[in-house]
PyMOL Python script that loads the backbone (N, CA, C, O; Angstrom):
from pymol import cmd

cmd.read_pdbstr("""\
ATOM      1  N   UNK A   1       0.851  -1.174   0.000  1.00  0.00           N
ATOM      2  CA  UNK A   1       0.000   0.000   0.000  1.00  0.00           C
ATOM      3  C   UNK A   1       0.895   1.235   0.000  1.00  0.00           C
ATOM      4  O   UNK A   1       1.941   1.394   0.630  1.00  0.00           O
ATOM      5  N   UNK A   2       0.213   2.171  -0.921  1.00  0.00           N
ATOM      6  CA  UNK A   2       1.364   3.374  -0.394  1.00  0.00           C
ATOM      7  C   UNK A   2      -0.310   4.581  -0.375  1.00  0.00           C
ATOM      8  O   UNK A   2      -1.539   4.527  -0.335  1.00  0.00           O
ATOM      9  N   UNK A   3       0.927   5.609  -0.443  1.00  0.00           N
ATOM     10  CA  UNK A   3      -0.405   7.035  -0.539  1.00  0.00           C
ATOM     11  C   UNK A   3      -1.174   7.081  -1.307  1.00  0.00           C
ATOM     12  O   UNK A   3      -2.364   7.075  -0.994  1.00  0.00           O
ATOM     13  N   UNK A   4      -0.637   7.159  -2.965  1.00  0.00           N
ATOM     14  CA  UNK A   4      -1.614   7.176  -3.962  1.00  0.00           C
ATOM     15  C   UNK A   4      -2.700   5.932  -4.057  1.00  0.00           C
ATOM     16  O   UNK A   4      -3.812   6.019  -4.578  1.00  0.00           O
ATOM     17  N   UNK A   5      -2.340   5.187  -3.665  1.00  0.00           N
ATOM     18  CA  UNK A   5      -3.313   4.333  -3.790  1.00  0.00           C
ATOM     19  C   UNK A   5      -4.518   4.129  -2.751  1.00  0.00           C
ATOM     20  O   UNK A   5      -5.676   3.744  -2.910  1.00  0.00           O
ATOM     21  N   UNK A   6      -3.658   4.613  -1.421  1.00  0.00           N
ATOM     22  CA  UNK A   6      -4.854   4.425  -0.296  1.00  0.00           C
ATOM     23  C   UNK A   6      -5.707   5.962  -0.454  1.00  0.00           C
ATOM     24  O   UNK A   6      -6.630   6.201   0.325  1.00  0.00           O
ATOM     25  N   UNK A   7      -5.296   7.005  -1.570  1.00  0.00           N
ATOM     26  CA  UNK A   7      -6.062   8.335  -1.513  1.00  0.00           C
ATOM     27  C   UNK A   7      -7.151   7.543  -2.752  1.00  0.00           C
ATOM     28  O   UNK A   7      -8.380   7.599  -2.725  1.00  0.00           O
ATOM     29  N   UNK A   8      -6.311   6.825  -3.792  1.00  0.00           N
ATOM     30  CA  UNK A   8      -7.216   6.612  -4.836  1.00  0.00           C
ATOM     31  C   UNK A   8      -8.670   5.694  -4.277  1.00  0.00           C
ATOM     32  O   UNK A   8      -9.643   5.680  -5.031  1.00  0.00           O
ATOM     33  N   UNK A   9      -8.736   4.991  -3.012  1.00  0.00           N
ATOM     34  CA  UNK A   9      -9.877   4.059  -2.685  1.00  0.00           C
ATOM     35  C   UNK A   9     -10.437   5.104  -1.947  1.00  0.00           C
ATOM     36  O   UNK A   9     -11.591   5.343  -2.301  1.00  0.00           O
ATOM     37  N   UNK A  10     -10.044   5.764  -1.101  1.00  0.00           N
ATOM     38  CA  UNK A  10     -10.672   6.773  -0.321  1.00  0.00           C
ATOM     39  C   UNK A  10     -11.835   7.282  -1.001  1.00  0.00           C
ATOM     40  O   UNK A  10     -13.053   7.134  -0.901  1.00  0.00           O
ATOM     41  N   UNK A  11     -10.675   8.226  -2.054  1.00  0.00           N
ATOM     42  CA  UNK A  11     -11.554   9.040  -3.268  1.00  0.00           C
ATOM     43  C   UNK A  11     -12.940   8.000  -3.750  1.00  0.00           C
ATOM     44  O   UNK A  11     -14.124   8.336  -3.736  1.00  0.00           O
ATOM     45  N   UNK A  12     -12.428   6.798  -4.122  1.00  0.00           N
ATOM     46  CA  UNK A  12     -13.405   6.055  -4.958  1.00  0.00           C
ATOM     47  C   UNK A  12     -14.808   5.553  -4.264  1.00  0.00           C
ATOM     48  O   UNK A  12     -15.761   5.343  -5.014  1.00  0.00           O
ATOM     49  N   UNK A  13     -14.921   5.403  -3.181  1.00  0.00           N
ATOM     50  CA  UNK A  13     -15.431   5.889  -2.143  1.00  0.00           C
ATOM     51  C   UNK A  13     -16.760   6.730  -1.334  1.00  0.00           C
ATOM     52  O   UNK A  13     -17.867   6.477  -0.860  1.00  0.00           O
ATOM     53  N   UNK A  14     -15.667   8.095  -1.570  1.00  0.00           N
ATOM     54  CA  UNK A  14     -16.390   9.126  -0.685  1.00  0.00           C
ATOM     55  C   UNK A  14     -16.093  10.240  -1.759  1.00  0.00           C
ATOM     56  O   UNK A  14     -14.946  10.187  -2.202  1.00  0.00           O
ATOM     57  N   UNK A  15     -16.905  11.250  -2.274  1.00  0.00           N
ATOM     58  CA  UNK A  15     -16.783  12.373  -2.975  1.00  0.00           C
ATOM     59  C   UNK A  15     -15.884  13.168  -2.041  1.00  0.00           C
ATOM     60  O   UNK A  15     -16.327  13.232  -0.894  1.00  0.00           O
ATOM     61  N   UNK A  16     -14.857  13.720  -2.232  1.00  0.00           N
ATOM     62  CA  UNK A  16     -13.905  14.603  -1.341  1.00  0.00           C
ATOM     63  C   UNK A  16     -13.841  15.603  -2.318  1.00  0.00           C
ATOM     64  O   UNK A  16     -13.576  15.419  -3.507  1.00  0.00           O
ATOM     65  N   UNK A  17     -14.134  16.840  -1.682  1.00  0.00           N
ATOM     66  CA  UNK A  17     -13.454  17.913  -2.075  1.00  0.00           C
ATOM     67  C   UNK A  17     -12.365  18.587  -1.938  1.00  0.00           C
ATOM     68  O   UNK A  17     -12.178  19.565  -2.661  1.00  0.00           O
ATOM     69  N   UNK A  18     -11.368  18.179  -0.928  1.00  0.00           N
ATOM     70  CA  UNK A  18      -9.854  17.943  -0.768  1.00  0.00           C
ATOM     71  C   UNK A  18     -10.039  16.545  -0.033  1.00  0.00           C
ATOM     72  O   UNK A  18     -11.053  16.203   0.576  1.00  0.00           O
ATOM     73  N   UNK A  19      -8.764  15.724  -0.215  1.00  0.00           N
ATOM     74  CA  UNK A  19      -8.044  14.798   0.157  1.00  0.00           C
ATOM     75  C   UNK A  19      -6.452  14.446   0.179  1.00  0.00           C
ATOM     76  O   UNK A  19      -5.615  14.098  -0.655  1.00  0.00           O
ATOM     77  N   UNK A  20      -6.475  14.681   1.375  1.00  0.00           N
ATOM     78  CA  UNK A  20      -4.303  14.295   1.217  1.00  0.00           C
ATOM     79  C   UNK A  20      -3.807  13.250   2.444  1.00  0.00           C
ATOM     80  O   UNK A  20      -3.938  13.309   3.667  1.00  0.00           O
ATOM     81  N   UNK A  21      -3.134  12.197   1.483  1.00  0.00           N
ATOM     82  CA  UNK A  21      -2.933  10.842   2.524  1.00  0.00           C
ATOM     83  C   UNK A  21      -0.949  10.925   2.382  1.00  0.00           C
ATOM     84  O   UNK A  21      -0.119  10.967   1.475  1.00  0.00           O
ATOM     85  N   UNK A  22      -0.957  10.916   3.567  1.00  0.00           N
ATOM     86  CA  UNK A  22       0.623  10.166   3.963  1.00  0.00           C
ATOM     87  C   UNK A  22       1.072   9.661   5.212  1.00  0.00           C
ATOM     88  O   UNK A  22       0.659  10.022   6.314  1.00  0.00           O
ATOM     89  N   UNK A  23       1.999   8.750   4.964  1.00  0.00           N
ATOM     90  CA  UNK A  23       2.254   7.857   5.808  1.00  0.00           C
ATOM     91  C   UNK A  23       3.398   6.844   5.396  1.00  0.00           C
ATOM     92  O   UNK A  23       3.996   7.011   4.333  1.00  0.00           O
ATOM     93  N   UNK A  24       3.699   5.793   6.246  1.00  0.00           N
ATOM     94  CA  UNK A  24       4.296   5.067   5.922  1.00  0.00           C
ATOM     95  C   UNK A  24       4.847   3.965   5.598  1.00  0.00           C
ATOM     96  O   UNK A  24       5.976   3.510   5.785  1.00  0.00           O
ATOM     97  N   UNK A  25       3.591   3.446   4.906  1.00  0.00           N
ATOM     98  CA  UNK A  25       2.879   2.204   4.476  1.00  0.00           C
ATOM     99  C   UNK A  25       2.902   1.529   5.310  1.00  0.00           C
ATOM    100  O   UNK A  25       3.558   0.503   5.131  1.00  0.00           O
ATOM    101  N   UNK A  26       2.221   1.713   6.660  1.00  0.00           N
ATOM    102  CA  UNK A  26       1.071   0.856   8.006  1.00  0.00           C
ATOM    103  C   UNK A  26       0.814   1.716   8.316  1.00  0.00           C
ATOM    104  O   UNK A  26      -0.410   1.845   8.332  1.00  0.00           O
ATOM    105  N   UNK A  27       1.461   2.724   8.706  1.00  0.00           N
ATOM    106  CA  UNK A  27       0.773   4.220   9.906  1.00  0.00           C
ATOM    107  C   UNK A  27       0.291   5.529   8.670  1.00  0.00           C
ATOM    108  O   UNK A  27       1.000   6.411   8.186  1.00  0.00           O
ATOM    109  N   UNK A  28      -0.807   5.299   8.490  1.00  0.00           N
ATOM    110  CA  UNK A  28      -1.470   6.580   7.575  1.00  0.00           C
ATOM    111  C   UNK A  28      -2.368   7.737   8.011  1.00  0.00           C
ATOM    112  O   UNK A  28      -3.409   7.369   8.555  1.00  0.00           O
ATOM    113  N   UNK A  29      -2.192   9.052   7.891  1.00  0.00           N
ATOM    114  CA  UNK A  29      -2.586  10.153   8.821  1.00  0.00           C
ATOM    115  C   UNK A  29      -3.706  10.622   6.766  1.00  0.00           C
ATOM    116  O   UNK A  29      -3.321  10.314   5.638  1.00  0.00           O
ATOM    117  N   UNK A  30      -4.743  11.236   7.087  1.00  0.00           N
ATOM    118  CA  UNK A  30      -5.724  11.477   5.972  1.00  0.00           C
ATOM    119  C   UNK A  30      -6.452  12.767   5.990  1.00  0.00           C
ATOM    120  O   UNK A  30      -7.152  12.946   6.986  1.00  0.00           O
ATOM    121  N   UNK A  31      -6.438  13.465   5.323  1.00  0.00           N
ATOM    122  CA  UNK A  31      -7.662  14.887   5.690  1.00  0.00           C
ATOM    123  C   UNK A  31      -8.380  14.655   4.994  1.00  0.00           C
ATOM    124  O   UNK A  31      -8.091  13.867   4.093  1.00  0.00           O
ATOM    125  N   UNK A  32      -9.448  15.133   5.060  1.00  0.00           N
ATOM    126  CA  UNK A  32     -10.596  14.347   3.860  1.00  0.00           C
ATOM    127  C   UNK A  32     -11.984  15.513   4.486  1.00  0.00           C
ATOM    128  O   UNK A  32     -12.651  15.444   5.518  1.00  0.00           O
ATOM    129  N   UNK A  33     -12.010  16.578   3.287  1.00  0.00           N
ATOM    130  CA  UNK A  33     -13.389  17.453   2.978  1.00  0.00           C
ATOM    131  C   UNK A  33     -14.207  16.825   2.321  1.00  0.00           C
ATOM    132  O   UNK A  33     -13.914  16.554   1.157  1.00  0.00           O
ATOM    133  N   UNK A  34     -15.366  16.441   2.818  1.00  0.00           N
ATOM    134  CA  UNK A  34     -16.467  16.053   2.288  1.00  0.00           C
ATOM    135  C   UNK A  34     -17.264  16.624   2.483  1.00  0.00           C
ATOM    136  O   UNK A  34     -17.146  17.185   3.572  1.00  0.00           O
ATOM    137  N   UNK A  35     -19.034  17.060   1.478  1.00  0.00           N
ATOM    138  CA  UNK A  35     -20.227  17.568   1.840  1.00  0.00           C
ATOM    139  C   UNK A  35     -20.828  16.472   2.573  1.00  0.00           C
ATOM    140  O   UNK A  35     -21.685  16.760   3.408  1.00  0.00           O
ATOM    141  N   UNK A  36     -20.380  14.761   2.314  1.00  0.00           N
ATOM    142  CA  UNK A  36     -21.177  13.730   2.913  1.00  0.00           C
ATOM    143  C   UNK A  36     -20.949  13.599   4.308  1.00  0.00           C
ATOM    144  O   UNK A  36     -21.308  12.603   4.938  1.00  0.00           O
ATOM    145  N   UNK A  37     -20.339  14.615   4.834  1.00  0.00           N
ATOM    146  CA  UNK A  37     -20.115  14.701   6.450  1.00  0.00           C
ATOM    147  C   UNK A  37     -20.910  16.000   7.012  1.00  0.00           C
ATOM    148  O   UNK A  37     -20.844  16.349   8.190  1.00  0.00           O
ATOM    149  N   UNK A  38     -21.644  16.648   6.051  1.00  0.00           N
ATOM    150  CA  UNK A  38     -22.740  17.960   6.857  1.00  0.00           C
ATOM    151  C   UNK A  38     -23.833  16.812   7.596  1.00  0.00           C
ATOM    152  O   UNK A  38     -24.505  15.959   7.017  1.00  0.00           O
ATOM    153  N   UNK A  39     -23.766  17.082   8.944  1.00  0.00           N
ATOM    154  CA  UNK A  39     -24.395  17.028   9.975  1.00  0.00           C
ATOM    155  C   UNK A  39     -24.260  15.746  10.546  1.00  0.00           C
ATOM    156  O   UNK A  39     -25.128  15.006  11.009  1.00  0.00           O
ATOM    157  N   UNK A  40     -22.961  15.584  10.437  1.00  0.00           N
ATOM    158  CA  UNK A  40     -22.617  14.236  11.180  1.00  0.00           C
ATOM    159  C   UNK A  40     -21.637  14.855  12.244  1.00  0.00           C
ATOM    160  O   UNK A  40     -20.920  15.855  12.206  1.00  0.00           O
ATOM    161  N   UNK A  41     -21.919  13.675  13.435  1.00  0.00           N
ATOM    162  CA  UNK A  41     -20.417  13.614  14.013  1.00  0.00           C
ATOM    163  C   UNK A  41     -19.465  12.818  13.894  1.00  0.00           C
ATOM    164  O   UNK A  41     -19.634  11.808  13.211  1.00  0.00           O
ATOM    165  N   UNK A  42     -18.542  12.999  14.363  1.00  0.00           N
ATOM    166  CA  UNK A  42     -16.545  12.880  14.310  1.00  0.00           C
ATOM    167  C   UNK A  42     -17.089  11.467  14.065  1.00  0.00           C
ATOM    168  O   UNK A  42     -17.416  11.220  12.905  1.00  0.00           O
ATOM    169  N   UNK A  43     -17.224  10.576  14.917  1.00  0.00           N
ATOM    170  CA  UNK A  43     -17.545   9.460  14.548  1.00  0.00           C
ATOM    171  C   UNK A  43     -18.250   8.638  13.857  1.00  0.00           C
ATOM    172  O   UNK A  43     -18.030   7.433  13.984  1.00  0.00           O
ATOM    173  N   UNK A  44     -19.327   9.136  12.904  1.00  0.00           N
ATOM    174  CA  UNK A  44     -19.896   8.974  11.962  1.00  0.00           C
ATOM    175  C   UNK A  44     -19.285   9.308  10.518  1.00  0.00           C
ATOM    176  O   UNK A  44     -19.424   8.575   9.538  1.00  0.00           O
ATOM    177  N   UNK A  45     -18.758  10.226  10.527  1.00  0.00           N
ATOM    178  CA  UNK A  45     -17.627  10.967   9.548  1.00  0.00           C
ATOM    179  C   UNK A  45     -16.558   9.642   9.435  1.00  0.00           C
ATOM    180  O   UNK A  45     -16.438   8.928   8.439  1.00  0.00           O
ATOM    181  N   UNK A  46     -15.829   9.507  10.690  1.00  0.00           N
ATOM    182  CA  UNK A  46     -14.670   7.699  10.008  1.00  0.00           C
ATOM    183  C   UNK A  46     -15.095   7.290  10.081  1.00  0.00           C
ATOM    184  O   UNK A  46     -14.431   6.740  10.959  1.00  0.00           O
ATOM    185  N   UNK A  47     -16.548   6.287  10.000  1.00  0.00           N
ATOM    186  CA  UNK A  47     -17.120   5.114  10.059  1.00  0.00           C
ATOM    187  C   UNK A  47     -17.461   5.821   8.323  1.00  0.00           C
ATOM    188  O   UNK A  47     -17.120   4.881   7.605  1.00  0.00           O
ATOM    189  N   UNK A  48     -17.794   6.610   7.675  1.00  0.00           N
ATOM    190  CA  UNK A  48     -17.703   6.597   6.673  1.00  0.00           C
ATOM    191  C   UNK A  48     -16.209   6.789   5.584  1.00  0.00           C
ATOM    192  O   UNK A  48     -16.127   6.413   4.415  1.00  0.00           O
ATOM    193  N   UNK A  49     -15.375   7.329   6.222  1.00  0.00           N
ATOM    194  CA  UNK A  49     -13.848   7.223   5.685  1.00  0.00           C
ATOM    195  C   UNK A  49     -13.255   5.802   5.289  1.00  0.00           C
ATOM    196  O   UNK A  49     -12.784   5.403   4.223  1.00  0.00           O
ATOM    197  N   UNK A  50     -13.521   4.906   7.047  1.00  0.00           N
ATOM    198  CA  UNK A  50     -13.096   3.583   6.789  1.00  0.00           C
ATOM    199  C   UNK A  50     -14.372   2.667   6.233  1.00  0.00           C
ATOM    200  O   UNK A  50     -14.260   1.448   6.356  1.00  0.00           O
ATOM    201  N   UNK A  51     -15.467   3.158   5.683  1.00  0.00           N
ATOM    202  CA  UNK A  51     -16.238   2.079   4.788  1.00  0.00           C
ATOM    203  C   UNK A  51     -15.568   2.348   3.340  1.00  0.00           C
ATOM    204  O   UNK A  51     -16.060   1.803   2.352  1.00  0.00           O
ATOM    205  N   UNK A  52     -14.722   2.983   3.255  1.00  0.00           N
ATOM    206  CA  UNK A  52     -13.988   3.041   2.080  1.00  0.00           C
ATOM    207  C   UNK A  52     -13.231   2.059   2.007  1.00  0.00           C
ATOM    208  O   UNK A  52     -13.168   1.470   0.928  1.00  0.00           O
ATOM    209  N   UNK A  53     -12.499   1.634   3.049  1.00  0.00           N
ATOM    210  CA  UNK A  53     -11.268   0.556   2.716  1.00  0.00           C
ATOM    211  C   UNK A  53     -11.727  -0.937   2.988  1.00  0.00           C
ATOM    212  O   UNK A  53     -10.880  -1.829   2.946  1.00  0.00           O
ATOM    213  N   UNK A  54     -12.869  -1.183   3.228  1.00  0.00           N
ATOM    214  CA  UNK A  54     -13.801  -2.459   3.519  1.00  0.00           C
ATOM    215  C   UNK A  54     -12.278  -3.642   4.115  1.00  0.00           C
ATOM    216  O   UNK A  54     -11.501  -3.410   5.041  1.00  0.00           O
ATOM    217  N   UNK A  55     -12.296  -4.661   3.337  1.00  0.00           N
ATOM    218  CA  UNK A  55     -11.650  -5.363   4.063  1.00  0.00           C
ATOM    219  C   UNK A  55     -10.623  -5.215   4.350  1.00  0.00           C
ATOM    220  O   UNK A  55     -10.135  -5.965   5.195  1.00  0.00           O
ATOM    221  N   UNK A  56      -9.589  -3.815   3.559  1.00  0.00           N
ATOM    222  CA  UNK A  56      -8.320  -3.328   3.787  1.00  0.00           C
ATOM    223  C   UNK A  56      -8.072  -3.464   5.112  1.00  0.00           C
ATOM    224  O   UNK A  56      -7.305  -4.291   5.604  1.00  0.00           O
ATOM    225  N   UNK A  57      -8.891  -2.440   5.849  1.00  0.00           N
ATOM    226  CA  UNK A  57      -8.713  -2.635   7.449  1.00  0.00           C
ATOM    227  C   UNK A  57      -8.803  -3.944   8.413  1.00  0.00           C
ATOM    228  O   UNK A  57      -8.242  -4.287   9.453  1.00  0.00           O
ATOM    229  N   UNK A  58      -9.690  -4.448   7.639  1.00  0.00           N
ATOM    230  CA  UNK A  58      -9.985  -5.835   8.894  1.00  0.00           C
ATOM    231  C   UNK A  58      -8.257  -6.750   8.604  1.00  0.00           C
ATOM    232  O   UNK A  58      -7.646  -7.207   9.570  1.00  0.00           O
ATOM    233  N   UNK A  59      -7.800  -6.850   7.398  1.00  0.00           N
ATOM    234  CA  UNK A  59      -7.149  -7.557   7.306  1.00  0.00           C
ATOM    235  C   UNK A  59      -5.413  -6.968   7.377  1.00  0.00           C
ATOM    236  O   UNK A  59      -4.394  -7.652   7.292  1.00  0.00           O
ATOM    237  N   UNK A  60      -5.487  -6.100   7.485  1.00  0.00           N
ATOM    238  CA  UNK A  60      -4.171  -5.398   8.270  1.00  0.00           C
ATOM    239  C   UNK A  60      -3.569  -5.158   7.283  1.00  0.00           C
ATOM    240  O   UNK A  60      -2.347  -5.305   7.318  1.00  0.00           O
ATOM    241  N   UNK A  61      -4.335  -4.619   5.822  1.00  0.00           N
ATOM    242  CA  UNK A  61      -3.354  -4.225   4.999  1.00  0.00           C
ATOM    243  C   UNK A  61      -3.297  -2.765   5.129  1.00  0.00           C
ATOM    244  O   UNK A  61      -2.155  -2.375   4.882  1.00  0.00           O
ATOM    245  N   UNK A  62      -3.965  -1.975   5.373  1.00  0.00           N
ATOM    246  CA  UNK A  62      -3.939  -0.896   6.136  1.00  0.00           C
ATOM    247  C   UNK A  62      -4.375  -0.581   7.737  1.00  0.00           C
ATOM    248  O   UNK A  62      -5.426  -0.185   8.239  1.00  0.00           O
ATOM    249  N   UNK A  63      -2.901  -0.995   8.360  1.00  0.00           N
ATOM    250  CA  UNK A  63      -2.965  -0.931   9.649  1.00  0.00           C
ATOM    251  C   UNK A  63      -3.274   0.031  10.334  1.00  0.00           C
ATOM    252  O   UNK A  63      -3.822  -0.255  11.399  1.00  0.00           O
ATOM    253  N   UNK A  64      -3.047   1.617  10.005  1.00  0.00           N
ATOM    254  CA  UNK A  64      -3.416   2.156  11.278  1.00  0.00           C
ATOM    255  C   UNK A  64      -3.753   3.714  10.629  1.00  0.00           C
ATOM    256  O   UNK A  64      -2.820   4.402  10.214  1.00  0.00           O
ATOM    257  N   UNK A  65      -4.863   4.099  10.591  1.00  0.00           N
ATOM    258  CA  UNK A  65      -5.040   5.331  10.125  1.00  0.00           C
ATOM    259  C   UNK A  65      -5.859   6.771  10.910  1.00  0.00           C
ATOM    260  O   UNK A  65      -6.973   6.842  11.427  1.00  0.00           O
ATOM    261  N   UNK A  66      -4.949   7.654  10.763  1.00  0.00           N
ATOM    262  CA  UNK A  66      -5.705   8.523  11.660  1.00  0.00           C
ATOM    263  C   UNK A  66      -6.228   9.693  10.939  1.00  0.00           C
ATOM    264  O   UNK A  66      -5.264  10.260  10.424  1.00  0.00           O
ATOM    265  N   UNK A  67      -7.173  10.222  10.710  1.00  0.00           N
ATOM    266  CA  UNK A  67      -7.489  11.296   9.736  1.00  0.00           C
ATOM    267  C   UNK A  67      -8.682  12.712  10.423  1.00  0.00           C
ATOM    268  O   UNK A  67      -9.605  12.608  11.231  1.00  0.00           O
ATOM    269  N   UNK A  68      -8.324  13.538   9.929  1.00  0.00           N
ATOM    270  CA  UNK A  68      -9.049  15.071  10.407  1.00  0.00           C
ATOM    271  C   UNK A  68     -10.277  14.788   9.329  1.00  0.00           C
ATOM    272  O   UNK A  68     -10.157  14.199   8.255  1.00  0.00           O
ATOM    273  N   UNK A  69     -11.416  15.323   9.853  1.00  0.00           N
ATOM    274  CA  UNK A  69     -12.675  15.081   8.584  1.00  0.00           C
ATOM    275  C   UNK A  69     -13.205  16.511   8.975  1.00  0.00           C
ATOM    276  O   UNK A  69     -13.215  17.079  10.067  1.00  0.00           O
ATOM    277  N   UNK A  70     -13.763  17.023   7.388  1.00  0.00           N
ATOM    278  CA  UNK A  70     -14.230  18.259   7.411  1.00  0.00           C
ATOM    279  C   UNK A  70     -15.221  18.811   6.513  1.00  0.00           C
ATOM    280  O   UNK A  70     -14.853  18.693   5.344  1.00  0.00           O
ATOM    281  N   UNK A  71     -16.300  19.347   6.635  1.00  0.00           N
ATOM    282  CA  UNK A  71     -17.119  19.448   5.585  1.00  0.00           C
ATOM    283  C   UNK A  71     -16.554  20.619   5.371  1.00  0.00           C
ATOM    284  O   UNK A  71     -15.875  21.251   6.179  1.00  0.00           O
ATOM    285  N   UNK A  72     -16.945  21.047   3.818  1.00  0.00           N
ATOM    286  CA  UNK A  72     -16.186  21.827   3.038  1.00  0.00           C
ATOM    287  C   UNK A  72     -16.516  23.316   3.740  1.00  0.00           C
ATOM    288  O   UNK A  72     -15.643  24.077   3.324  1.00  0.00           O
ATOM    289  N   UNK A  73     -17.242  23.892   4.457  1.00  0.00           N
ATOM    290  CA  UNK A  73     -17.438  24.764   5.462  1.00  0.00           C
ATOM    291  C   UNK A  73     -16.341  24.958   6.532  1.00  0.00           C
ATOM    292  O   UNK A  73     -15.594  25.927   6.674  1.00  0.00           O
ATOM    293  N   UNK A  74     -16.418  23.694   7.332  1.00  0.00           N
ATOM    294  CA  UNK A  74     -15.519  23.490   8.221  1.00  0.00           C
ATOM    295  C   UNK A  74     -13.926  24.048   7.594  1.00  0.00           C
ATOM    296  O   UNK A  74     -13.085  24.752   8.152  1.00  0.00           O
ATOM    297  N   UNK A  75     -13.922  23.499   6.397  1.00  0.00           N
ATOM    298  CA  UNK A  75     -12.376  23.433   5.924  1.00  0.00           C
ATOM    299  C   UNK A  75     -11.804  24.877   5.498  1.00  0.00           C
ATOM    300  O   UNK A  75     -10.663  25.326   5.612  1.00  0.00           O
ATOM    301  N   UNK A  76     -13.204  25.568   4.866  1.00  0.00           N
ATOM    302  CA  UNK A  76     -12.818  27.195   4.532  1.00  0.00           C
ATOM    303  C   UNK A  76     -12.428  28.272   5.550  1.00  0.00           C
ATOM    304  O   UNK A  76     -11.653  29.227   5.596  1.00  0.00           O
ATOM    305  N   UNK A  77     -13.414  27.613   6.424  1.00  0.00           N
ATOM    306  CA  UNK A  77     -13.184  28.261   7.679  1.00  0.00           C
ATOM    307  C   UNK A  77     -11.942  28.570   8.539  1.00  0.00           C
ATOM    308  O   UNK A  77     -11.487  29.595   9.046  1.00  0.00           O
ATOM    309  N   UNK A  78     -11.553  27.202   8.497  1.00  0.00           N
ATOM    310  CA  UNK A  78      -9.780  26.693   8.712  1.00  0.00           C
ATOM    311  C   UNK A  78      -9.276  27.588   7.778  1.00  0.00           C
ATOM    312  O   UNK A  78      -9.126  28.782   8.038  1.00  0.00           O
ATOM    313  N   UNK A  79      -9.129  27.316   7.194  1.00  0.00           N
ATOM    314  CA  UNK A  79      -8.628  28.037   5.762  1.00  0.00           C
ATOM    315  C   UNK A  79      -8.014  30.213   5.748  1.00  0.00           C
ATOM    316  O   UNK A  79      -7.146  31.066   5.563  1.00  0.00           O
ATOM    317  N   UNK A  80      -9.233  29.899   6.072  1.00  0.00           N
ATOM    318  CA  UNK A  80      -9.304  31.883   6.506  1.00  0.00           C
ATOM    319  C   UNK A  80      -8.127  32.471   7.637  1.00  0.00           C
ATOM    320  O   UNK A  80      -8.110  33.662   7.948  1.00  0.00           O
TER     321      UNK A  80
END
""", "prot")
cmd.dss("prot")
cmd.show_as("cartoon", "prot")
cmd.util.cbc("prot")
cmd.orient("prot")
């Protein structure tokens, strides 16, 4: 596994309006703007990040990922 590929399933996925993955093929850190996260919480937001990688995770090919989630509001805001 490397970056491009764990951004390319992400992406394939979840509509992101930014996405940037790095790491070091087991420990992966992710930002990920989505509109499919307006009116969710933190934890509803990665339960939809990691339904992206379906069995990736269970089976330890992507071991350990930690990621900031933001609806595209959230992110402009940051941004400013």
């Amino acid at each position: 596994m490397n970056a491009d590929l764990l951004q390319s399933i992400i992406a394939a996925g979840l509509h992101c309006e930014h996405l940037a993955v790095e790491g070091d093929g087991r420990h992966w850190y992710a930002t990920v703007v989505s509109a499919e996260f307006e009116g969710k919480r933190l934890l509803a937001r990665q339960r939809l990040v990691y339904a992206t990688l379906g069995e990736r995770i269970k089976t330890d090919e992507v071991h350990a990922l930690s990621m900031k989630t933001f609806t595209p509001a959230e992110w402009a805001a940051k941004a400013a």
